[in-house]
N, C-alpha and C positions, 0 to 999 in steps of 0.2 A: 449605461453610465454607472449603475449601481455596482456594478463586475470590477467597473475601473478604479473606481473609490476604492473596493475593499481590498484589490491587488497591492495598489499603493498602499495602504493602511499594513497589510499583510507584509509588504518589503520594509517599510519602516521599523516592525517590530521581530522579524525574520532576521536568523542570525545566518552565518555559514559555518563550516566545520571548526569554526577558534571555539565556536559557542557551545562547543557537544566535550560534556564532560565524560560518556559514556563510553567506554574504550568499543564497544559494540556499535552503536551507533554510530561512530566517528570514523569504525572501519566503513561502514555500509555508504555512509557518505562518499570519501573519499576514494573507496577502492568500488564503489558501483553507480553512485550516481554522479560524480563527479566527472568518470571517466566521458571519452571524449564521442566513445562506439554509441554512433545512432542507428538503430534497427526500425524507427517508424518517424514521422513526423509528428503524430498527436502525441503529446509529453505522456499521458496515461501511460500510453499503450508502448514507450518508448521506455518509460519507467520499469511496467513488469517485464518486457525481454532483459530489461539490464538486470533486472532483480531473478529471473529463472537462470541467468547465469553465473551470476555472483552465487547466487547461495546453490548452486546446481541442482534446482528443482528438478524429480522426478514423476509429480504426481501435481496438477494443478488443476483448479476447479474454472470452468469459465461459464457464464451464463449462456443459455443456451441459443440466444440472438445473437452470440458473438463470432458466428463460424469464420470472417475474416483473421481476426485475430488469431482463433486457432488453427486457422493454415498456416499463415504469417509465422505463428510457435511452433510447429510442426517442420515448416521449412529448414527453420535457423534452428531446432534442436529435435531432431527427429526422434530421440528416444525420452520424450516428455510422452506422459498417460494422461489423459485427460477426463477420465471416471475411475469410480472408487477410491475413497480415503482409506488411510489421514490425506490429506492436501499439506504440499509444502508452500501454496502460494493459493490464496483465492481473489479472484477478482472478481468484482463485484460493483453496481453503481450504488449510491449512501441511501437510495430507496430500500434498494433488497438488504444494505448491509443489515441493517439491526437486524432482522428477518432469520440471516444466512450466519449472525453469530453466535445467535439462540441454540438454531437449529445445528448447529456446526458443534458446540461445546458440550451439546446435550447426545448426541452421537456419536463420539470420540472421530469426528472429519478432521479434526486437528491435532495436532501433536505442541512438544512445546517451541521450536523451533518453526511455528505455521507463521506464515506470514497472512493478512489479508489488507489486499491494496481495494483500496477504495477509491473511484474517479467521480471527480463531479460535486465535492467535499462543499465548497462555498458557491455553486449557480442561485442561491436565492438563501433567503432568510429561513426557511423550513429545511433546507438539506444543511445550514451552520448548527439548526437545530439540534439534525439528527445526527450528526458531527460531533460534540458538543455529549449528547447521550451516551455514543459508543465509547468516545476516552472516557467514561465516566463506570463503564461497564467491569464487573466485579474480575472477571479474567483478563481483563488488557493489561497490561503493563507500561506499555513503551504504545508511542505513537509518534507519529513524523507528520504534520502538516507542512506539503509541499504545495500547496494552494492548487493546485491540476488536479491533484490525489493527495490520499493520506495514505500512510503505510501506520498497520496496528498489527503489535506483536504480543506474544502472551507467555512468554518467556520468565517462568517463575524465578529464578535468580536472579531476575534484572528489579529494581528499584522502581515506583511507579513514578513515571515522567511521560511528559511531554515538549515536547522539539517543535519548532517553526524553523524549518531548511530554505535557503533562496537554492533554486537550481540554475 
């Protein structure tokens, strides 16, 4: 019931691409999550194929419980690497994210063009928390709450913001 509440609360306050002032953001919108191509059913996991395609990720990080998805990635883009950074694309659940942004910016894992899609952003009052911490975090810049996932980018020429997308 609690899921439900904050869905509704999240679309009430969730804009769609009128509301993205950001020529970068409004492209990603529009020309990747908007499009119509579904590669999975769970929104996460349909989110990062549309985002390793859009932004033609060559290097992306998965956890390593994730070996479906990374067949699933492997299938539909068979010349993705899936060890050793930078990383164009990290996925990640909002447990390991803080963990995985430290350890990612302290390592040069990322570039400025990294994207790291985070799933699982609002299933309780401690993952809004830790939500909440990472757009808060000194290298984010841009972040997308798509209430399935968040996308956090770190794109030093971009203005620091943050977005709520209805998908």
């Amino acid at each position: 019931m609690r899921n439900f509440l904050n869905h509704i609360k999240f679309l009430l306050t969730a804009t769609n691409q009128h509301g993205v002032h950001s020529p970068f953001i409004y492209a990603y919108v529009t020309k990747c999550l908007y499009t119509k191509k579904t590669y999975s059913h769970r929104k996460s996991q349909n989110i990062l194929l549309k985002s390793i395609a859009y932004f033609g990720a060559e290097r992306v990080y998965l956890p390593p419980e994730s070996e479906n998805i990374r067949k699933m990635a492997q299938r539909k883009f068979p010349s993705v690497q899936f060890q050793n950074g930078p990383y164009d694309i990290l996925f990640t659940d909002i447990r390991d994210a803080e963990t995985l942004l430290h350890a990612a910016s302290e390592k040069s894992s990322i570039h400025n063009n990294t994207l790291l899609l985070i799933h699982t952003i609002h299933g309780d009052a401690a993952k809004t928390s830790l939500w909440e911490k990472i757009k808060d975090h000194h290298g984010v810049r841009v972040t997308v709450d798509l209430f399935y996932c968040g996308a956090v980018f770190f794109r030093k020429e971009q203005a620091k913001e943050h977005f709520k997308i209805r998908t």
